[in-house]
N, CA, C and O atoms as CSV, one atom per row, in Angstrom:
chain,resi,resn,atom,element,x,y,z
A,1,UNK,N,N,176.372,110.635,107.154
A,1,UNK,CA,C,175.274,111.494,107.558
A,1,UNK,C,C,175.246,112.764,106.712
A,1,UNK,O,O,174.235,113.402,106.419
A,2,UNK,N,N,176.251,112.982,106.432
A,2,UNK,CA,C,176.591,114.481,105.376
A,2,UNK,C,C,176.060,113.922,103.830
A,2,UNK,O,O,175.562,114.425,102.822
A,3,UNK,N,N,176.398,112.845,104.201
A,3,UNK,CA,C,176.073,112.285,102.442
A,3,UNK,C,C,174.566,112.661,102.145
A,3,UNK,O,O,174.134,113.192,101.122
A,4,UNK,N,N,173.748,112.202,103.452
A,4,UNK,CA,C,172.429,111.791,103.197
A,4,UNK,C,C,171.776,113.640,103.412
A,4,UNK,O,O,171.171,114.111,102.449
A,5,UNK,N,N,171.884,114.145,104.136
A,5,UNK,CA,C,172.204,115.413,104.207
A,5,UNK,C,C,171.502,116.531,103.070
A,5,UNK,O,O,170.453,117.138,102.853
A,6,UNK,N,N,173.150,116.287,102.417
A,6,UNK,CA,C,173.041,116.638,100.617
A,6,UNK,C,C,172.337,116.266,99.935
A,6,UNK,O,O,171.812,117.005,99.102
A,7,UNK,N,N,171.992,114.647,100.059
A,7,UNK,CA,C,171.093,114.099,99.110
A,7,UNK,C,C,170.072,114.787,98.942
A,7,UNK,O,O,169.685,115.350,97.918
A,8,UNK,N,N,169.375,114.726,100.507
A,8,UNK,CA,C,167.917,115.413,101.095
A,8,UNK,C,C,168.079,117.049,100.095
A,8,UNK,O,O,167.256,117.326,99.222
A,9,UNK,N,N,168.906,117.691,100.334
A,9,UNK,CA,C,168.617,118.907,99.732
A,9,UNK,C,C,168.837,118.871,98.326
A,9,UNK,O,O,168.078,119.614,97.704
A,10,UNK,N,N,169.852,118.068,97.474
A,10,UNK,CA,C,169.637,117.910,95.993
A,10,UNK,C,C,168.162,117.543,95.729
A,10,UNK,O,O,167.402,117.881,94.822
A,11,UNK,N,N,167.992,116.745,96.805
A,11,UNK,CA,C,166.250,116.386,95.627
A,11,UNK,C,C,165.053,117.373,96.088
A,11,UNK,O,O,164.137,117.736,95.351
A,12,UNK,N,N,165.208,117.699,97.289
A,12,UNK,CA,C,164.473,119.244,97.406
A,12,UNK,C,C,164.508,119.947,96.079
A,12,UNK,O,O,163.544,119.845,95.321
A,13,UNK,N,N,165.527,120.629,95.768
A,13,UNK,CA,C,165.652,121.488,95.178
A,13,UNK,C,C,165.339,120.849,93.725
A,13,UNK,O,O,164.885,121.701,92.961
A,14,UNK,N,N,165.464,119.587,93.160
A,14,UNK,CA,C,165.365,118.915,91.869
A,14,UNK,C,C,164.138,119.063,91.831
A,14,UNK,O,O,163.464,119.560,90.928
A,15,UNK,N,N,163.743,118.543,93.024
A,15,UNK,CA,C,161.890,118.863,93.090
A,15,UNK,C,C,161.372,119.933,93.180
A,15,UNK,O,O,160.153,119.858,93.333
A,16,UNK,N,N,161.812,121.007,93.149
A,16,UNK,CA,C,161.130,122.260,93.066
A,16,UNK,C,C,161.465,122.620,92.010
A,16,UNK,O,O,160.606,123.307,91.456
A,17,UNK,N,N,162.961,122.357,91.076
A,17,UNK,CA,C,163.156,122.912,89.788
A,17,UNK,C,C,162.136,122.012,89.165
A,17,UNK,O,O,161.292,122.759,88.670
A,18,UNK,N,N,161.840,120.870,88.973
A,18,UNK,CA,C,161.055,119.331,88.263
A,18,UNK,C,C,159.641,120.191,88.439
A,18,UNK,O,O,159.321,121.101,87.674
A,19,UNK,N,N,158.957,119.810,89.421
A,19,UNK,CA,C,157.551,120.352,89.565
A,19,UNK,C,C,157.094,121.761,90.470
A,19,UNK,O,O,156.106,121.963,91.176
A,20,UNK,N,N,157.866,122.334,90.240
A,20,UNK,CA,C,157.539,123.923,91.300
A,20,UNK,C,C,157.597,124.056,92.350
A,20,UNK,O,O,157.489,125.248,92.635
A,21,UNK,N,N,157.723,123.421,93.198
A,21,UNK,CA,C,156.676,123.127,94.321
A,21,UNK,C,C,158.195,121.930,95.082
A,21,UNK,O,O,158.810,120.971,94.616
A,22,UNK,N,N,158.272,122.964,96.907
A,22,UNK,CA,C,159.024,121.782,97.250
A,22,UNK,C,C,158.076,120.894,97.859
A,22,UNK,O,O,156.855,121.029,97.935
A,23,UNK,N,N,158.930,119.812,98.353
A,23,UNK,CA,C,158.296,118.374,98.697
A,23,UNK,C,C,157.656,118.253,99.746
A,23,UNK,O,O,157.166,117.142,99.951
A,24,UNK,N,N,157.397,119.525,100.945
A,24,UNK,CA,C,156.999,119.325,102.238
A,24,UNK,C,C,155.830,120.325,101.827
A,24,UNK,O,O,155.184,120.712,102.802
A,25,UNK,N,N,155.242,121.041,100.077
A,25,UNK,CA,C,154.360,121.752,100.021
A,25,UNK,C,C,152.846,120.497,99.577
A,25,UNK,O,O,151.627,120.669,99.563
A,26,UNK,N,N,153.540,119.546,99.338
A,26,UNK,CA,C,152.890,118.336,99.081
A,26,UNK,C,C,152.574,117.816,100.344
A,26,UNK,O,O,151.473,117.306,100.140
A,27,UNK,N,N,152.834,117.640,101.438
A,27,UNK,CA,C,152.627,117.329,102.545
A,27,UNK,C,C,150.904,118.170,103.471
A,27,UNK,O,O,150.071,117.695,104.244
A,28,UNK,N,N,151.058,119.362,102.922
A,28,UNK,CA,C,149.885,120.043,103.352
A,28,UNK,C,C,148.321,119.693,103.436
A,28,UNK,O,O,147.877,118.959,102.553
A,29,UNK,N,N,147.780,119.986,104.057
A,29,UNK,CA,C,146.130,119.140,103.851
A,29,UNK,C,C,145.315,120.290,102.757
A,29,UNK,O,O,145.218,121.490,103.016
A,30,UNK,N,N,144.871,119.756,101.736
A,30,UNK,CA,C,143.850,120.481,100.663
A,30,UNK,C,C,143.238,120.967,101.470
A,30,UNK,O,O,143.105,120.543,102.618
A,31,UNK,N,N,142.640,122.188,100.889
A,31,UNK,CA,C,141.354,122.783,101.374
A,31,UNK,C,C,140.082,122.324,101.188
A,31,UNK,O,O,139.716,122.416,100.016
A,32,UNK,N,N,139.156,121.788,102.064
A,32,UNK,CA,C,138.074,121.104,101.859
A,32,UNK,C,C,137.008,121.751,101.173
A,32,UNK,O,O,137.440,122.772,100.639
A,33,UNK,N,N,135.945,121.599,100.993
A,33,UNK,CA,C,134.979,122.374,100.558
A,33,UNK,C,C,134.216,122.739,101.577
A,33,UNK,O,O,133.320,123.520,101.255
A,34,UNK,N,N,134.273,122.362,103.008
A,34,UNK,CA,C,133.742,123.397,103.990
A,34,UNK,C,C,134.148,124.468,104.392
A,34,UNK,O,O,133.610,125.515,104.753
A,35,UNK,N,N,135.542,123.973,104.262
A,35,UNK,CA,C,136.365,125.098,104.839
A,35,UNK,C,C,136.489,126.255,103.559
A,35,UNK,O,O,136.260,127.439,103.807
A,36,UNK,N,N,136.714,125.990,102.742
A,36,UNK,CA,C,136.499,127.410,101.354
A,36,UNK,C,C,134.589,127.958,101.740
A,36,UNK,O,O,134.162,129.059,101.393
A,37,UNK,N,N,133.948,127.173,102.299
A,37,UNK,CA,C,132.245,127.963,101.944
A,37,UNK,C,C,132.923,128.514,103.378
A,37,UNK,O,O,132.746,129.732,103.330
A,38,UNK,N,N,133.657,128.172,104.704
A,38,UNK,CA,C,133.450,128.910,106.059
A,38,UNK,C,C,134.213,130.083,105.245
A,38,UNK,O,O,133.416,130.892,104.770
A,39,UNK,N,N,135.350,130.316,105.021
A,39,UNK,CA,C,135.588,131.348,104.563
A,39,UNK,C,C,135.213,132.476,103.534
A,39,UNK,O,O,135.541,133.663,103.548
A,40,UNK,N,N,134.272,131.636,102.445
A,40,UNK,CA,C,133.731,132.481,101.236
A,40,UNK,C,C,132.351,133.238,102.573
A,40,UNK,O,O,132.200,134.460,102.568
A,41,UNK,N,N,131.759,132.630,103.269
A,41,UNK,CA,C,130.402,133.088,104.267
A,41,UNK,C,C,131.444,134.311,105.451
A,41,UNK,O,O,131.039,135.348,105.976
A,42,UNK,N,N,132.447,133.845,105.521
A,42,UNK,CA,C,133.257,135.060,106.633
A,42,UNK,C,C,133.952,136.138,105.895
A,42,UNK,O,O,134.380,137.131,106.484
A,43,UNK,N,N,134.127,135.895,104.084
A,43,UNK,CA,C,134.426,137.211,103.364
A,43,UNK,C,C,133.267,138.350,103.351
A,43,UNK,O,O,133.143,139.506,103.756
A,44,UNK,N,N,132.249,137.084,102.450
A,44,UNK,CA,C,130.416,138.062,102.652
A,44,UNK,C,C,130.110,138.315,103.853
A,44,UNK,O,O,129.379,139.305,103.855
A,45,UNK,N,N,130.345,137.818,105.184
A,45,UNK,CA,C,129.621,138.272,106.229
A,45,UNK,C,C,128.530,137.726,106.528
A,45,UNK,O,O,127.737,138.124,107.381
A,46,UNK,N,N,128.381,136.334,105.517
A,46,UNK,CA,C,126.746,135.936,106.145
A,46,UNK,C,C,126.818,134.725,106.678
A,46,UNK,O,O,127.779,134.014,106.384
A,47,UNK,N,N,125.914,134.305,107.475
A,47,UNK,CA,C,125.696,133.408,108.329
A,47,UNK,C,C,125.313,132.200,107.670
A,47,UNK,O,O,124.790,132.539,106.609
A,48,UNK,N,N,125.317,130.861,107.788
A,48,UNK,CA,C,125.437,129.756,107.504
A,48,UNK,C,C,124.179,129.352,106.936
A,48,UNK,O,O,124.194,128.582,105.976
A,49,UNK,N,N,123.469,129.628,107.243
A,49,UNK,CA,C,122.127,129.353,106.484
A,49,UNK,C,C,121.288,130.616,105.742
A,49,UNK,O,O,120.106,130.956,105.788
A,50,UNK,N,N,122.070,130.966,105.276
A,50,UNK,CA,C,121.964,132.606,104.442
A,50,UNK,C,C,121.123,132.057,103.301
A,50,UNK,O,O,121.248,130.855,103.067
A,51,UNK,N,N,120.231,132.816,102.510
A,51,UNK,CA,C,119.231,132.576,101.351
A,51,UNK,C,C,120.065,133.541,100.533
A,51,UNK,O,O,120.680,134.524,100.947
A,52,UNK,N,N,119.938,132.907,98.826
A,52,UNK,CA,C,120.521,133.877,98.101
A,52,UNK,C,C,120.365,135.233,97.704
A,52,UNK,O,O,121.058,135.816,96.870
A,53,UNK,N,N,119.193,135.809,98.500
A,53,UNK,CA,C,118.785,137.372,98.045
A,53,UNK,C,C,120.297,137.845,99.308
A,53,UNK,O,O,121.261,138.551,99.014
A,54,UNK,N,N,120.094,137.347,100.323
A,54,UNK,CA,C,121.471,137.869,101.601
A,54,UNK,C,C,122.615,137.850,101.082
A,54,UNK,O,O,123.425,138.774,101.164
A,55,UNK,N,N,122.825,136.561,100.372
A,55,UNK,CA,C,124.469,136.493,99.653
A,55,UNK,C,C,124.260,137.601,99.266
A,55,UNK,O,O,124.521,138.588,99.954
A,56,UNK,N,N,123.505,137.686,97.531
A,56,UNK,CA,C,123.602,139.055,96.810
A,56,UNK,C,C,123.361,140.156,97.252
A,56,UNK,O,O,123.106,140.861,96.275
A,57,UNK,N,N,123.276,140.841,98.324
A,57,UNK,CA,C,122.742,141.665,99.118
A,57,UNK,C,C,124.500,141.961,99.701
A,57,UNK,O,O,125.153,143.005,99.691
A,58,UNK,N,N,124.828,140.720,100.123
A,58,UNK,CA,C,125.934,141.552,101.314
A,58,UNK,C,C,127.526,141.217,99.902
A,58,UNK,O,O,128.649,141.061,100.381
A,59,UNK,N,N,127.416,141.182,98.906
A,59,UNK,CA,C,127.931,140.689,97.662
A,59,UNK,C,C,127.469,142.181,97.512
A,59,UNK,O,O,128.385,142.767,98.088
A,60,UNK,N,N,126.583,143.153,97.077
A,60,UNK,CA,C,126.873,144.497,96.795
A,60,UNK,C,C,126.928,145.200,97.500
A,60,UNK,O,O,127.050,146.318,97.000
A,61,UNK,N,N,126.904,145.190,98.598
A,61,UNK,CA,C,127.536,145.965,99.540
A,61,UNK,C,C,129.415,146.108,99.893
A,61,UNK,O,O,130.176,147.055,100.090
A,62,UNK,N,N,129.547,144.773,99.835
A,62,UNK,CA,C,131.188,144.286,99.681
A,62,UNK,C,C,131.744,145.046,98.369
A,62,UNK,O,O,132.804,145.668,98.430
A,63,UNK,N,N,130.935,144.966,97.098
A,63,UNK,CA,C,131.457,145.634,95.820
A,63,UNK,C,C,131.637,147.274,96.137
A,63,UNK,O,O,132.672,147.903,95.920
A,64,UNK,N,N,130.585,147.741,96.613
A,64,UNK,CA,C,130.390,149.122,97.227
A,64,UNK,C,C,131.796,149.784,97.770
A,64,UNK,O,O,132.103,150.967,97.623
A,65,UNK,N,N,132.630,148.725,98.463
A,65,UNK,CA,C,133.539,149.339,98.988
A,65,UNK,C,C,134.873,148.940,98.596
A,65,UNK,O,O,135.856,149.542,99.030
A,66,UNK,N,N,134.968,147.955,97.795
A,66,UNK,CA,C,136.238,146.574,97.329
A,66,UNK,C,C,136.431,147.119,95.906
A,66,UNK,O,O,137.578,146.976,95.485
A,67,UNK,N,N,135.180,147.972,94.707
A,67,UNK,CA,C,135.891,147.821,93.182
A,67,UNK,C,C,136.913,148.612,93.124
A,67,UNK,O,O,137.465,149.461,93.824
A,68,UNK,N,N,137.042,148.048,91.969
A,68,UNK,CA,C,139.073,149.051,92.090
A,68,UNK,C,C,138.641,150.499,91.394
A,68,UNK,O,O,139.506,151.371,91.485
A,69,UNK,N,N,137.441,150.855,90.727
A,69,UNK,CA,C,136.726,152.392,90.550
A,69,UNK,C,C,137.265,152.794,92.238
A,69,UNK,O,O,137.920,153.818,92.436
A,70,UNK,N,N,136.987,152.089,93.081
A,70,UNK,CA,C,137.320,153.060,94.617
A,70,UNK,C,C,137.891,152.793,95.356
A,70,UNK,O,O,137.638,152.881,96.558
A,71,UNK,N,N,139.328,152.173,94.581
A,71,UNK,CA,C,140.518,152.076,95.343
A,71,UNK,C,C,141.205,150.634,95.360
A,71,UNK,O,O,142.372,150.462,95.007
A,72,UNK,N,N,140.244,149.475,95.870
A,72,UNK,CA,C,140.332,148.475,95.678
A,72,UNK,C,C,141.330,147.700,94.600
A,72,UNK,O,O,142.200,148.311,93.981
A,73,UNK,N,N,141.126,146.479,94.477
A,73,UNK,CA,C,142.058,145.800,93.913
A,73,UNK,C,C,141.045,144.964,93.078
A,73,UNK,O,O,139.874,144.774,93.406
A,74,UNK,N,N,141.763,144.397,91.742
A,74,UNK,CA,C,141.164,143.122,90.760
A,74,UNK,C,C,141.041,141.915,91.697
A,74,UNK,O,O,140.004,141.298,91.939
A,75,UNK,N,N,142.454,141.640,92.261
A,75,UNK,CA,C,142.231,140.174,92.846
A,75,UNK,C,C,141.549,140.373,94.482
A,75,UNK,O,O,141.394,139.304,95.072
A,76,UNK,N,N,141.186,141.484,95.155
A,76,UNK,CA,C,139.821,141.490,95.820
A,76,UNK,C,C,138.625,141.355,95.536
A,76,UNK,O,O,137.814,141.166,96.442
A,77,UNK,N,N,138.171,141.428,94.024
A,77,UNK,CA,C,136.983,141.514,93.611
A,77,UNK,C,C,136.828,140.228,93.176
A,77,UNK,O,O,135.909,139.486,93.522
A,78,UNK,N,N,137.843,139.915,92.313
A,78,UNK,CA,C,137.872,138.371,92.350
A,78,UNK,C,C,137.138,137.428,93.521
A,78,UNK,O,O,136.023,136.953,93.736
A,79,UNK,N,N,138.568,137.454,94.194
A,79,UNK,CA,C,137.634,136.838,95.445
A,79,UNK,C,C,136.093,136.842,95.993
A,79,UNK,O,O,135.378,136.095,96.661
A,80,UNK,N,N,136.026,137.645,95.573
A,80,UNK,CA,C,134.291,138.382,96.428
A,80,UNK,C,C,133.359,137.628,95.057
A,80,UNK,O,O,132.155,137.413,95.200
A,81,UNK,N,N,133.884,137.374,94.115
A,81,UNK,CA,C,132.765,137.041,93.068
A,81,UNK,C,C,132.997,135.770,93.250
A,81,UNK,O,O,132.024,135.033,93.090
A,82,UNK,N,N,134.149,135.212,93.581
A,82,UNK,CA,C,134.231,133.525,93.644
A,82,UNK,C,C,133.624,132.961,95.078
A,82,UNK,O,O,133.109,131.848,95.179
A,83,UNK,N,N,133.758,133.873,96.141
A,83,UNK,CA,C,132.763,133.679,97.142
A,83,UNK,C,C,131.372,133.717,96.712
A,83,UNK,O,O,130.796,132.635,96.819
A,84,UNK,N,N,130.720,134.635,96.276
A,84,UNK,CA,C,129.586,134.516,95.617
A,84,UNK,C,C,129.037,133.425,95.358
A,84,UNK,O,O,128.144,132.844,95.975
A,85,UNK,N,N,129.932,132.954,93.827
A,85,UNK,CA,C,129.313,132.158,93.118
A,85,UNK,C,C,129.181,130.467,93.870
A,85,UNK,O,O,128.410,129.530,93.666
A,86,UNK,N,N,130.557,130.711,94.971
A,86,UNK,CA,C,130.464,129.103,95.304
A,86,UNK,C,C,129.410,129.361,96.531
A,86,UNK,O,O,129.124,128.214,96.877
A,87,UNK,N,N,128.869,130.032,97.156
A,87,UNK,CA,C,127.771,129.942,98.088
A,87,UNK,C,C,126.568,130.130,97.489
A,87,UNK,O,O,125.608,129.605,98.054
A,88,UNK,N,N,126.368,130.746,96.487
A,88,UNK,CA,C,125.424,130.595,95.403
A,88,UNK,C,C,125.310,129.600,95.308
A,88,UNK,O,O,124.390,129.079,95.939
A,89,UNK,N,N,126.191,128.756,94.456
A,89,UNK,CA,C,126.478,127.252,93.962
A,89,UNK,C,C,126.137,126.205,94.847
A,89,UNK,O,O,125.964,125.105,94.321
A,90,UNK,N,N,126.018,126.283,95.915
A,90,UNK,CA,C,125.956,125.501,97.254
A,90,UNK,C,C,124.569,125.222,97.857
A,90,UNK,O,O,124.283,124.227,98.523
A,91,UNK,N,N,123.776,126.199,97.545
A,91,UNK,CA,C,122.509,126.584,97.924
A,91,UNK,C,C,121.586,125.051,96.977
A,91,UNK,O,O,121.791,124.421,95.939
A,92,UNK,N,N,120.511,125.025,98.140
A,92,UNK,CA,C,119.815,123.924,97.103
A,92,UNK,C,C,119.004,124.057,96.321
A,92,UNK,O,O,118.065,124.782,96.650
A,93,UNK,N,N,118.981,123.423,94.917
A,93,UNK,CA,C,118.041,124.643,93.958
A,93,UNK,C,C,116.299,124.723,94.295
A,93,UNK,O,O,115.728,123.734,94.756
A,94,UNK,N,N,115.825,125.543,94.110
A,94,UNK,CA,C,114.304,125.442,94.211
A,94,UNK,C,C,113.627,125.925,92.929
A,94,UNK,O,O,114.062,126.903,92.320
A,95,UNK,N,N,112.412,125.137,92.468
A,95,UNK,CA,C,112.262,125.334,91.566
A,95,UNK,C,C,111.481,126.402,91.083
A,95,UNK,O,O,110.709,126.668,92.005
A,96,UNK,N,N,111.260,127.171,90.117
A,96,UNK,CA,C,110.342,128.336,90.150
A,96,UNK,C,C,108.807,128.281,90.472
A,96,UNK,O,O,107.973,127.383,90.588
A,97,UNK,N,N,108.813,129.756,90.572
A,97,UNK,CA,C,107.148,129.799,90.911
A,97,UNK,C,C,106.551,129.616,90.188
A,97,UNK,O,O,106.907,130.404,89.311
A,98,UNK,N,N,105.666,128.995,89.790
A,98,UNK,CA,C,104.613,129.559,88.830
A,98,UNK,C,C,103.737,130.258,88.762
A,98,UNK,O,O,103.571,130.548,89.947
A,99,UNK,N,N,102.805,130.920,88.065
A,99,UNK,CA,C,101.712,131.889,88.402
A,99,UNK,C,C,100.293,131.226,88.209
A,99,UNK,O,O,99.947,130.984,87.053
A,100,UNK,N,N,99.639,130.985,89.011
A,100,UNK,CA,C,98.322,130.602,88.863
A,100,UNK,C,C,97.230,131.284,88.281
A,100,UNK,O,O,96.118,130.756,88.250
């Protein structure tokens, strides 16, 4: 039982020196792509069926208070632009107006 024990933790650890990462971080469930837009819509603050003038709207307001000019951090702003772009990205395209 000691044998098997050791084993278990030699290859833990082989596996985290081998690929980074121990073996029960492989076990975890990916993040879906609903669950990254529920959270990119609960960083911005907007509601689920938000139009893109609201994203960009509550996207400079968030900058207003998050750039690192006012205190803030790079990898907060980050975030806030990758929220952006993937609820941006998500939206269904419509095609332009034309002018009659």
């Amino acid at each position: 039982m000691l044998r098997l024990i050791a084993l278990a933790v030699l290859l833990s650890v082989a596996c985290r020196w081998i690929f980074g990462r121990w073996p029960w971080e492989y076990l975890r469930a990916r993040d879906t792509r609903s669950q990254a837009l529920f959270r990119a819509r609960k960083l911005l603050g907007v509601r689920k069926g938000a139009k893109a003038r609201d994203i960009r709207d509550a996207h400079r307001r968030m900058t207003a208070m998050i750039h690192p000019d006012r205190g803030g951090t790079n990898a907060a702003m980050q975030d806030l632009n990758a929220a952006r772009d993937l609820l941006l990205g998500d939206l269904p395209h419509e095609p332009p107006e034309r002018p009659e």
